[in-house]
PDB file of N, CA, C and O in Angstrom:
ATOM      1  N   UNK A   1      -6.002  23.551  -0.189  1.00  0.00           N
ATOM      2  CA  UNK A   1      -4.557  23.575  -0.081  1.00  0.00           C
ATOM      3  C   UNK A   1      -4.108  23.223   1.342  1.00  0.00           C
ATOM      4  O   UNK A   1      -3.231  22.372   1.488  1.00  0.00           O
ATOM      5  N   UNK A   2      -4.688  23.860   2.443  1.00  0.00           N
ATOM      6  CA  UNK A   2      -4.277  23.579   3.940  1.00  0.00           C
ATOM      7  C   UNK A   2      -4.324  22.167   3.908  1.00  0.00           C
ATOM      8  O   UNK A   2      -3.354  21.546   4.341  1.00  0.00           O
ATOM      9  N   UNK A   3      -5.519  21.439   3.363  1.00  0.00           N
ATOM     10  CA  UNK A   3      -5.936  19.775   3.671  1.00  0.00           C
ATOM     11  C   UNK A   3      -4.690  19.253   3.008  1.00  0.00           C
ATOM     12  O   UNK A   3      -4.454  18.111   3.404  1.00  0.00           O
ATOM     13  N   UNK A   4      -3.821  19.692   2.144  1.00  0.00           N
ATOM     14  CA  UNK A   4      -2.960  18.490   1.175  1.00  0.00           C
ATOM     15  C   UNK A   4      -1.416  18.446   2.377  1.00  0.00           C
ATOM     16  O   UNK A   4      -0.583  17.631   2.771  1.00  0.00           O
ATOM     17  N   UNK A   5      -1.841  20.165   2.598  1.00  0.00           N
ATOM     18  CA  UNK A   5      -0.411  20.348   3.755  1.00  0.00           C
ATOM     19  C   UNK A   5      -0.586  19.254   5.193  1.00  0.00           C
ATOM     20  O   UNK A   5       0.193  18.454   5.711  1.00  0.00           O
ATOM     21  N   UNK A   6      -1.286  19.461   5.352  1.00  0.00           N
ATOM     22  CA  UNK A   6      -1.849  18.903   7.096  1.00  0.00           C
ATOM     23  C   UNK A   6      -1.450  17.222   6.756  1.00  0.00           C
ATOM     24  O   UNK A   6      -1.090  16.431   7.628  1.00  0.00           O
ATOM     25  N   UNK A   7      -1.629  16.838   5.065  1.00  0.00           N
ATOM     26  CA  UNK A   7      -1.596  15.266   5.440  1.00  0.00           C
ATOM     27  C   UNK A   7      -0.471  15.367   4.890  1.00  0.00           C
ATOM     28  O   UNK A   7      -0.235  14.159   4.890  1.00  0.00           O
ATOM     29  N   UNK A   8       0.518  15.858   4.368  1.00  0.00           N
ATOM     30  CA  UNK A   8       1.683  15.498   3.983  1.00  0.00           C
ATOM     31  C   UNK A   8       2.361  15.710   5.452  1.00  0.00           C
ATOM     32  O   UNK A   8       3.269  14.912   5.686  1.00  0.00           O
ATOM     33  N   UNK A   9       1.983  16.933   6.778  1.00  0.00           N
ATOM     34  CA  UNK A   9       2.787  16.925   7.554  1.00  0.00           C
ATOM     35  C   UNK A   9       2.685  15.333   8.355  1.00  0.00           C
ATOM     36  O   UNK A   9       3.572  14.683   8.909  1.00  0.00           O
ATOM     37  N   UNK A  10       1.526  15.095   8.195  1.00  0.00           N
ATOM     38  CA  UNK A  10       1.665  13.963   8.876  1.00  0.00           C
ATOM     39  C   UNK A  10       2.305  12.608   8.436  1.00  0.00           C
ATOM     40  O   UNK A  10       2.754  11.710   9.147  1.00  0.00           O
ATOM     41  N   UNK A  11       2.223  12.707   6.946  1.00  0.00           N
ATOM     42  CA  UNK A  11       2.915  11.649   6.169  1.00  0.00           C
ATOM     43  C   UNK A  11       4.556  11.260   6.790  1.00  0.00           C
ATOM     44  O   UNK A  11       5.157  10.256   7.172  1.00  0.00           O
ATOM     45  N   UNK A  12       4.791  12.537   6.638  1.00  0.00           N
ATOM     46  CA  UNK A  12       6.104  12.869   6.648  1.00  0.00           C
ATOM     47  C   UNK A  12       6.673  12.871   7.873  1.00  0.00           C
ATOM     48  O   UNK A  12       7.882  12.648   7.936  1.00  0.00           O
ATOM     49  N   UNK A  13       5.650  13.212   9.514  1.00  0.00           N
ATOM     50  CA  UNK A  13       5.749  13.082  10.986  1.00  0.00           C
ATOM     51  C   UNK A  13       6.285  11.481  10.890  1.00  0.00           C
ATOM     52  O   UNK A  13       7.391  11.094  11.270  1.00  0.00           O
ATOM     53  N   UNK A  14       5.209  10.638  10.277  1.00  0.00           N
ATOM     54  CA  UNK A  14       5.203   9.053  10.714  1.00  0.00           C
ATOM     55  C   UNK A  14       6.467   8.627   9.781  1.00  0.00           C
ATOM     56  O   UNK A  14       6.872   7.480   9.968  1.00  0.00           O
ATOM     57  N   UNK A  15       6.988   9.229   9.023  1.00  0.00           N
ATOM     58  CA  UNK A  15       7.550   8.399   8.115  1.00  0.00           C
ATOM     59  C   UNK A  15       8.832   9.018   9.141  1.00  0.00           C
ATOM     60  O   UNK A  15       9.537   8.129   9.618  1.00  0.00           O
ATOM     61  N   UNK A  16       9.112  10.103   9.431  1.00  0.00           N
ATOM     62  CA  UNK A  16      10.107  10.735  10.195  1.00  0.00           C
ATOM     63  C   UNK A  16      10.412   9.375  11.921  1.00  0.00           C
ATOM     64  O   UNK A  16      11.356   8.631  12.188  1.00  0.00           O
ATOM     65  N   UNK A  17       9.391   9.595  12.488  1.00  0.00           N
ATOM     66  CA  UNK A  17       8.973   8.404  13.534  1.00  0.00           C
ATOM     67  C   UNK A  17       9.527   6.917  12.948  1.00  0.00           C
ATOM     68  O   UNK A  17      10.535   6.451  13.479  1.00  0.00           O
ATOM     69  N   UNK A  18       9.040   6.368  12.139  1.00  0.00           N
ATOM     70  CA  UNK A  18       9.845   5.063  11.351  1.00  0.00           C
ATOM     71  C   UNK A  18      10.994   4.999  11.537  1.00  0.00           C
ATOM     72  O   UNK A  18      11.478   4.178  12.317  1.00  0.00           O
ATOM     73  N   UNK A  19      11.793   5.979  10.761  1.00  0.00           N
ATOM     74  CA  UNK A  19      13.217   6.263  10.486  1.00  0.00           C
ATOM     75  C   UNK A  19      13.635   6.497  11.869  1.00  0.00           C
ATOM     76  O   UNK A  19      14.683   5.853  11.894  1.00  0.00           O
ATOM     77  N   UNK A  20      13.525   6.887  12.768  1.00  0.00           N
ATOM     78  CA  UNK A  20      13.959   7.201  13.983  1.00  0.00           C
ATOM     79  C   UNK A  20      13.949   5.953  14.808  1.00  0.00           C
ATOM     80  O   UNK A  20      14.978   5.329  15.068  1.00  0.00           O
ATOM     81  N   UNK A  21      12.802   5.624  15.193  1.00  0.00           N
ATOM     82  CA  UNK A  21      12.453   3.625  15.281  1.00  0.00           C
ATOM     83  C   UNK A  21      13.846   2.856  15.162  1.00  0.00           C
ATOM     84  O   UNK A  21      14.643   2.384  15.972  1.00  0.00           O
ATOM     85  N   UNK A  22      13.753   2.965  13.577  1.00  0.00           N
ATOM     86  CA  UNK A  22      14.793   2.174  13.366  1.00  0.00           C
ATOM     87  C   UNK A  22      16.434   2.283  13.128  1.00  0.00           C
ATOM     88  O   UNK A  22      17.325   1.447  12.984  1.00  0.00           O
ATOM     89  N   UNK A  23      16.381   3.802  13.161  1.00  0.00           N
ATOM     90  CA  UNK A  23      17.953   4.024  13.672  1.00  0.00           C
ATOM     91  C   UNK A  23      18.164   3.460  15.082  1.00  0.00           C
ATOM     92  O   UNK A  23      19.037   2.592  15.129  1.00  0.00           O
ATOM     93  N   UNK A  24      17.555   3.761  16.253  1.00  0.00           N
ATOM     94  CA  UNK A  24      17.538   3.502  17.431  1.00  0.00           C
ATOM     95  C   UNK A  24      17.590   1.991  17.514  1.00  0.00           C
ATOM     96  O   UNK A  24      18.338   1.388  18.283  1.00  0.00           O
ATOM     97  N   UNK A  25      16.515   1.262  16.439  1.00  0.00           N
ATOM     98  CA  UNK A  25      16.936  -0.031  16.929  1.00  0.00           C
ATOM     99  C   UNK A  25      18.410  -1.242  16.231  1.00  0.00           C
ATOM    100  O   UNK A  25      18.870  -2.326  16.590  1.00  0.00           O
ATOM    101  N   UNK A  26      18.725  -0.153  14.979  1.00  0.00           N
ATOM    102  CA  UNK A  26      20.171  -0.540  15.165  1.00  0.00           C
ATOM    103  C   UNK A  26      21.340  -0.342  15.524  1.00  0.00           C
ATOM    104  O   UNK A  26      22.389  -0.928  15.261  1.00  0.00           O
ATOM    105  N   UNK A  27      21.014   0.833  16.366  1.00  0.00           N
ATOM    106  CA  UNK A  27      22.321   1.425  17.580  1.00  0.00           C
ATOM    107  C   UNK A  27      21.748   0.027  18.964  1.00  0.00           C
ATOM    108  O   UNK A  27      22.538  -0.737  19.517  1.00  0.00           O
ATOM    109  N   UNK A  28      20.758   0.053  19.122  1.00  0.00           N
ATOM    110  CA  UNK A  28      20.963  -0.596  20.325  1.00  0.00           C
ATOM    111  C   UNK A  28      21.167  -2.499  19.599  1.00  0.00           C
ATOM    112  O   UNK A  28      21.002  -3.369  20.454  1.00  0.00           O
ATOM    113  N   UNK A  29      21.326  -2.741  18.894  1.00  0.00           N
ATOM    114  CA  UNK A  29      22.054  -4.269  18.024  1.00  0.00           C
ATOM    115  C   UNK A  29      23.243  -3.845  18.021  1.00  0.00           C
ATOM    116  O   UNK A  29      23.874  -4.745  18.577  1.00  0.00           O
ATOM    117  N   UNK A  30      24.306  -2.626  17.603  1.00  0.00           N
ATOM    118  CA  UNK A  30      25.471  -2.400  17.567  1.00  0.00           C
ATOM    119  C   UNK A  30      25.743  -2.786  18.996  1.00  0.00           C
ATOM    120  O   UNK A  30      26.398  -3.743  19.409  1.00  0.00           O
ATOM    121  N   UNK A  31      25.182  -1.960  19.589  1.00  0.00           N
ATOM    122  CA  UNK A  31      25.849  -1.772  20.962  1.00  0.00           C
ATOM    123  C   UNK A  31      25.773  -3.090  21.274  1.00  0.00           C
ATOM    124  O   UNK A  31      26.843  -3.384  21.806  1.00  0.00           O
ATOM    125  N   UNK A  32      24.788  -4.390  21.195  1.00  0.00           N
ATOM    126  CA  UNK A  32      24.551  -5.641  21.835  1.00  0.00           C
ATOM    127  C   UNK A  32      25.543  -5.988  21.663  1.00  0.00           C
ATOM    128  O   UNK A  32      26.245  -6.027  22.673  1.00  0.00           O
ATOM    129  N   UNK A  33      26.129  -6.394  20.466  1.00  0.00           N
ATOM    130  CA  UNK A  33      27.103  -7.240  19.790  1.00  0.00           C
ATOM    131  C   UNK A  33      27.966  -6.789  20.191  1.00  0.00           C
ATOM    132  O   UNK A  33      28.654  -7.732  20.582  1.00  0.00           O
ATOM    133  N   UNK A  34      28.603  -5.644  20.442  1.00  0.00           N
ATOM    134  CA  UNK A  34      29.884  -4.752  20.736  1.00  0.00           C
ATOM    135  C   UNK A  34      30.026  -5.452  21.937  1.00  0.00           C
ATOM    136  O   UNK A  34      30.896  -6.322  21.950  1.00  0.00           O
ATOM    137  N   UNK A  35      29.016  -5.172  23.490  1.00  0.00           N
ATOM    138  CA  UNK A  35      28.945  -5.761  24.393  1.00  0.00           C
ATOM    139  C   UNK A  35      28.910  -6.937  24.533  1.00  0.00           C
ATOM    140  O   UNK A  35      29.403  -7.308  25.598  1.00  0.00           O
ATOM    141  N   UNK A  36      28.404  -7.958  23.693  1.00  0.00           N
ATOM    142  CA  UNK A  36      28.943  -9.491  23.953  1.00  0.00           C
ATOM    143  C   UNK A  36      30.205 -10.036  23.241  1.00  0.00           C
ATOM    144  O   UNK A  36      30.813 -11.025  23.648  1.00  0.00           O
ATOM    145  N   UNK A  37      30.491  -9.448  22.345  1.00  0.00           N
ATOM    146  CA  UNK A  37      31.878  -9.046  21.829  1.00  0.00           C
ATOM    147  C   UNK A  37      33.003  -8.889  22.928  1.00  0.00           C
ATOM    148  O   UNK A  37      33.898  -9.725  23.059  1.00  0.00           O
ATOM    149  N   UNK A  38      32.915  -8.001  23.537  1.00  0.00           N
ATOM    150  CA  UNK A  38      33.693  -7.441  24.759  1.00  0.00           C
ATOM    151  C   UNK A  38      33.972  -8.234  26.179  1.00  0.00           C
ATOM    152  O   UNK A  38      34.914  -8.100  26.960  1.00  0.00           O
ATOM    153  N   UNK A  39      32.747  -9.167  26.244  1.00  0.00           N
ATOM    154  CA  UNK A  39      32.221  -9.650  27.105  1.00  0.00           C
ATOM    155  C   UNK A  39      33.490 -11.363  27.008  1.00  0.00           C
ATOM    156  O   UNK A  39      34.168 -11.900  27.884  1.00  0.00           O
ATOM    157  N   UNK A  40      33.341 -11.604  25.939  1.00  0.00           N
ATOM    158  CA  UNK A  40      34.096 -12.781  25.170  1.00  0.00           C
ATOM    159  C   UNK A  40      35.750 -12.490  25.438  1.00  0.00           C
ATOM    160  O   UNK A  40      36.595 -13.095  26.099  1.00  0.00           O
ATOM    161  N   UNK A  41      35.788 -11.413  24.698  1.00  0.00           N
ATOM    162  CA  UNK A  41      37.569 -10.681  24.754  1.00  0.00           C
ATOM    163  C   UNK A  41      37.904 -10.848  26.625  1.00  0.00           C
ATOM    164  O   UNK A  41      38.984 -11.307  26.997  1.00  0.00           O
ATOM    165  N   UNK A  42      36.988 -10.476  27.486  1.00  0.00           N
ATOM    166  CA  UNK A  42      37.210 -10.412  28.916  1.00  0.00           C
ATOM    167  C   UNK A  42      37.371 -12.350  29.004  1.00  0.00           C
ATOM    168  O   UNK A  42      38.458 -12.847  29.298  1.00  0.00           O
ATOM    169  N   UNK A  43      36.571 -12.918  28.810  1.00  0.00           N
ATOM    170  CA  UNK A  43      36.714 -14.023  29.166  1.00  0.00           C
ATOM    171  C   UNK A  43      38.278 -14.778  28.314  1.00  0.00           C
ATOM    172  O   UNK A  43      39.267 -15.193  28.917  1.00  0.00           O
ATOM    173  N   UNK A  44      38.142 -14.771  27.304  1.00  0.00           N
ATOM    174  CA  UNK A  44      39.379 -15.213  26.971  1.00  0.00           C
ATOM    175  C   UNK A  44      40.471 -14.406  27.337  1.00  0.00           C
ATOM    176  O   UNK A  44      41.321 -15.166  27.801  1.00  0.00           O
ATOM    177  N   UNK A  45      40.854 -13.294  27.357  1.00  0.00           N
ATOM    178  CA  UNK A  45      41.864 -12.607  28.755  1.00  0.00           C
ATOM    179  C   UNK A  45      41.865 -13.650  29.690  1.00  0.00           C
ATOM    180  O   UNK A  45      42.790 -14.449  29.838  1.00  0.00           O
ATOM    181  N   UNK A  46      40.943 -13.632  30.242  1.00  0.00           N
ATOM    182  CA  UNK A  46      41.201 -14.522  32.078  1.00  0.00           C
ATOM    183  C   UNK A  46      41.368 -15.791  31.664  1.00  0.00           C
ATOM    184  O   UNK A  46      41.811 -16.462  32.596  1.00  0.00           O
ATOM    185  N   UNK A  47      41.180 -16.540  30.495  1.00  0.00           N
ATOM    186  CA  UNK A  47      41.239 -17.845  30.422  1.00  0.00           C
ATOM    187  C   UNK A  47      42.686 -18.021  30.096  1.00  0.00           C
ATOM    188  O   UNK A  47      43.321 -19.029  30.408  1.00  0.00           O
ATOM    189  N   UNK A  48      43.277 -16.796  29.331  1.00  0.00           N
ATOM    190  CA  UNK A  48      44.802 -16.400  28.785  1.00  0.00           C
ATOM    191  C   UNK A  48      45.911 -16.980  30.335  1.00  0.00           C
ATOM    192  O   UNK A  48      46.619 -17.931  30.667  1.00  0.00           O
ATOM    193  N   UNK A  49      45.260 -15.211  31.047  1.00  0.00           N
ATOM    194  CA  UNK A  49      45.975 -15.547  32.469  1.00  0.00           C
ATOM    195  C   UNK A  49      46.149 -16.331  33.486  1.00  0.00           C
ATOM    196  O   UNK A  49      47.073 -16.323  34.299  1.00  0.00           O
ATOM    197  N   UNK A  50      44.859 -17.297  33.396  1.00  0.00           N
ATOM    198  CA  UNK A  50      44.856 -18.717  34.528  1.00  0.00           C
ATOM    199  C   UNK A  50      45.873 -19.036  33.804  1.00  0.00           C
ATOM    200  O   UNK A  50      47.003 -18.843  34.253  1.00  0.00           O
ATOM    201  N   UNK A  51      45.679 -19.604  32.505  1.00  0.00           N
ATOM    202  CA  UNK A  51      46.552 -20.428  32.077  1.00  0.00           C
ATOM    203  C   UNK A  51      48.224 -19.931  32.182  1.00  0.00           C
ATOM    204  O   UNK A  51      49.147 -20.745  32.200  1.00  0.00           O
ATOM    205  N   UNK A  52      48.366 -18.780  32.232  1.00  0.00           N
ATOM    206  CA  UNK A  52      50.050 -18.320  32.115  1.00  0.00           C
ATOM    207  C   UNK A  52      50.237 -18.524  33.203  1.00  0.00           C
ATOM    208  O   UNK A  52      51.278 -19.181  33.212  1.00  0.00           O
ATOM    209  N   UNK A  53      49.780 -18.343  34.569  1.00  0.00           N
ATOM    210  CA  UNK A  53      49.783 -18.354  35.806  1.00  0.00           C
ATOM    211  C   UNK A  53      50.227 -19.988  36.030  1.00  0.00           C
ATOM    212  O   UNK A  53      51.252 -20.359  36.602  1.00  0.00           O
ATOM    213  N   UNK A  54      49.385 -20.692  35.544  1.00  0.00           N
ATOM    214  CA  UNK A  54      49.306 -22.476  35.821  1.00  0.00           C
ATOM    215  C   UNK A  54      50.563 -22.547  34.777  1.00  0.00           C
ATOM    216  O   UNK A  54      51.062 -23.671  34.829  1.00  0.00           O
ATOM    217  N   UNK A  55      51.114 -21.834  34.000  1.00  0.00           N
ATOM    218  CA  UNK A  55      52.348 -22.261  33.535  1.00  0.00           C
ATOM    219  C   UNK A  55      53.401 -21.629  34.362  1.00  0.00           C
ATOM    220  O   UNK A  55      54.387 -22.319  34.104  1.00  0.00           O
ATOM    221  N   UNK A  56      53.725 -20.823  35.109  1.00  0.00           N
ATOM    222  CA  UNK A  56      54.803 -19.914  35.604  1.00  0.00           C
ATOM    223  C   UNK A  56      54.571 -20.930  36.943  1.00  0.00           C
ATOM    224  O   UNK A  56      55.530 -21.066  37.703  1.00  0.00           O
ATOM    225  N   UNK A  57      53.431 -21.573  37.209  1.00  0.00           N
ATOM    226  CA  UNK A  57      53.858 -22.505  38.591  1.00  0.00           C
ATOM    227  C   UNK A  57      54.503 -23.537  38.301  1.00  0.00           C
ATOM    228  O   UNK A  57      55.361 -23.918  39.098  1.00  0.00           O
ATOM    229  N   UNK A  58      54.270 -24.255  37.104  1.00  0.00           N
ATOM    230  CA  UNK A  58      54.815 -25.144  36.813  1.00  0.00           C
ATOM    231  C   UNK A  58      56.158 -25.549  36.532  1.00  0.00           C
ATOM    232  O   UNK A  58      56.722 -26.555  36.962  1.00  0.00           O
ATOM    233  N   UNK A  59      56.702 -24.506  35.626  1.00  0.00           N
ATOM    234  CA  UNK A  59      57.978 -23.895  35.552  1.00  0.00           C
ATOM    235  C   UNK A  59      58.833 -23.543  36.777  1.00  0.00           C
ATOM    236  O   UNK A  59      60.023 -23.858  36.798  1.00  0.00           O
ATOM    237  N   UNK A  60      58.203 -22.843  37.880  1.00  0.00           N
ATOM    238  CA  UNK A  60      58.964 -22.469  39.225  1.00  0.00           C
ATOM    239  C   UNK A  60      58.881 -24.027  40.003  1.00  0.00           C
ATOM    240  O   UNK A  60      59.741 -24.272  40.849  1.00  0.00           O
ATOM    241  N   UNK A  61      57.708 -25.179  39.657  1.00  0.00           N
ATOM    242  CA  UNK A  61      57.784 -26.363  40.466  1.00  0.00           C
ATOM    243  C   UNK A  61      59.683 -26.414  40.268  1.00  0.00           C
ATOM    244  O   UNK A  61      60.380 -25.746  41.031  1.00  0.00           O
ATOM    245  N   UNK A  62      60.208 -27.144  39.343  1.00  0.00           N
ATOM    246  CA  UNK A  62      60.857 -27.664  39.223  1.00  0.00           C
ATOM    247  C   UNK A  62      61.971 -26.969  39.949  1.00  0.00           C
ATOM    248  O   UNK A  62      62.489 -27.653  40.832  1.00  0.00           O
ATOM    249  N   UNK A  63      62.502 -25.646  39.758  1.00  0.00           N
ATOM    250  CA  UNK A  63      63.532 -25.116  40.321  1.00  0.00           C
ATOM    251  C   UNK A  63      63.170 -25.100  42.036  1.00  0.00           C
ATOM    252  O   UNK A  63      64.039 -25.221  42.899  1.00  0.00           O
ATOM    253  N   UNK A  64      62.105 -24.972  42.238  1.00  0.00           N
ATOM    254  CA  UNK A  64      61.892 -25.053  43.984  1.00  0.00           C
ATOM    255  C   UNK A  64      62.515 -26.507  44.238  1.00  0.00           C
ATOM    256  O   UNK A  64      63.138 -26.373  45.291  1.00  0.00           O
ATOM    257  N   UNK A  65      62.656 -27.795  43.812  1.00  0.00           N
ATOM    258  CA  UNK A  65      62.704 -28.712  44.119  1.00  0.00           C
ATOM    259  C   UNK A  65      63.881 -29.204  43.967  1.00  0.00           C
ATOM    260  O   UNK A  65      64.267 -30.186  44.601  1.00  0.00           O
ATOM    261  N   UNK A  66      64.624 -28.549  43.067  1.00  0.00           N
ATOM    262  CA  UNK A  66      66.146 -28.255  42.700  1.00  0.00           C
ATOM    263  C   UNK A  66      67.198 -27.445  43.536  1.00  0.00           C
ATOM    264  O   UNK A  66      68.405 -27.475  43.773  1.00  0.00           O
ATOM    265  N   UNK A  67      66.302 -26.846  43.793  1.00  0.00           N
ATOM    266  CA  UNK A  67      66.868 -25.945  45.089  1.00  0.00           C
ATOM    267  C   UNK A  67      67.200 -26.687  46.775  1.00  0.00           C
ATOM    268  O   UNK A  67      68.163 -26.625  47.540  1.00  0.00           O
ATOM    269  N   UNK A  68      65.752 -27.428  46.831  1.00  0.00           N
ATOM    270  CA  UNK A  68      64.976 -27.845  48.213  1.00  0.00           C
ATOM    271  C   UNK A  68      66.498 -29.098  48.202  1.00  0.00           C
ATOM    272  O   UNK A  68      67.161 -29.360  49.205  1.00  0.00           O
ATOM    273  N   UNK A  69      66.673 -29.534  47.162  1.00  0.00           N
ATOM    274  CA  UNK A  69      67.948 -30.905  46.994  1.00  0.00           C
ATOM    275  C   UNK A  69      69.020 -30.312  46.946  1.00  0.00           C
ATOM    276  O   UNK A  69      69.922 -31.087  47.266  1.00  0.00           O
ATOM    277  N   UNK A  70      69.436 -29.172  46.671  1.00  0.00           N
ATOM    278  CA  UNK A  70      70.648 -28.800  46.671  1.00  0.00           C
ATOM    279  C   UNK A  70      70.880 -28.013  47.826  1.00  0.00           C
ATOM    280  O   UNK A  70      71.881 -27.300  47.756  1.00  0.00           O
ATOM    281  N   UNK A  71      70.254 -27.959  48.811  1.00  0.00           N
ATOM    282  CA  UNK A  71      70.578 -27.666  50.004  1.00  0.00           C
ATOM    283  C   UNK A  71      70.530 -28.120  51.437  1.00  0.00           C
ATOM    284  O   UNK A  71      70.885 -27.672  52.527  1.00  0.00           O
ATOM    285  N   UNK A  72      69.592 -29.839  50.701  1.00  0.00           N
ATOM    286  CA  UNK A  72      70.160 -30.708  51.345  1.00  0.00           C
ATOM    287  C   UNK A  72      71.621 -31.347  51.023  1.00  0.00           C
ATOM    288  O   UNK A  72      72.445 -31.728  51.854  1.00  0.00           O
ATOM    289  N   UNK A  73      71.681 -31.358  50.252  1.00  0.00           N
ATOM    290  CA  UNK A  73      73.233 -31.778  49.939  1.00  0.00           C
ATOM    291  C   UNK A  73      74.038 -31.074  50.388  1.00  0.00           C
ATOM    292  O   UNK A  73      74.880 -31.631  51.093  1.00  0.00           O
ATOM    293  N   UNK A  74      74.131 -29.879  50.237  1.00  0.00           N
ATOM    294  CA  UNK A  74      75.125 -28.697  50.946  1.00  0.00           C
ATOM    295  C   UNK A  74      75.120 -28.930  52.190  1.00  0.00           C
ATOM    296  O   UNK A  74      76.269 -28.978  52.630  1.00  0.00           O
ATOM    297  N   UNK A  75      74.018 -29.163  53.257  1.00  0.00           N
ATOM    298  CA  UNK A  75      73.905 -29.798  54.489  1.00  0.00           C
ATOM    299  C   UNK A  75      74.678 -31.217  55.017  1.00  0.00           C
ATOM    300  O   UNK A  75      74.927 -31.354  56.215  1.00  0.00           O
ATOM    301  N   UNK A  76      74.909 -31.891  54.373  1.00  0.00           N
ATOM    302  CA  UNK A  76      75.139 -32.919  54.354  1.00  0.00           C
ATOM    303  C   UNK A  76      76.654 -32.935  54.466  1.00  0.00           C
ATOM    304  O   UNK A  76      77.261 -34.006  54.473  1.00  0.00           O
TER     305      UNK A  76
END
């Protein structure tokens, strides 16, 4: 009877070990993907803001230059 116990504990150690294995190795795949996931969202953010930035200059070009002429004229 002890011999059937001793190998089921061990059956059941390794099979316990497996399962653990491989929870662990699909928390650390969640987490990958989450993190290059995240990683992407950061980059397109900053690719968002150059670009709003390179539009709000573009937009202010024109009135600076509207301005820069209308106060030469007022000079004048």
């Amino acid at each position: 009877m002890q011999n059937l116990w001793d190998t089921a504990k061990a059956v059941l150690g390794g099979k316990f070990i497996a399962i653990n294995a491989y929870t662990k190795k699909v928390e650390r795949f969640q987490i990958n993907n989450l993190m290059m996931h995240l990683k992407e969202l950061k980059k397109q953010e900053q690719t968002k803001h150059t670009i709003s930035r390179k539009k709000k200059k573009i937009t202010a070009e024109p009135n600076a230059t509207e301005t820069k002429k209308k106060c030469k004229e007022s000079t004048r």
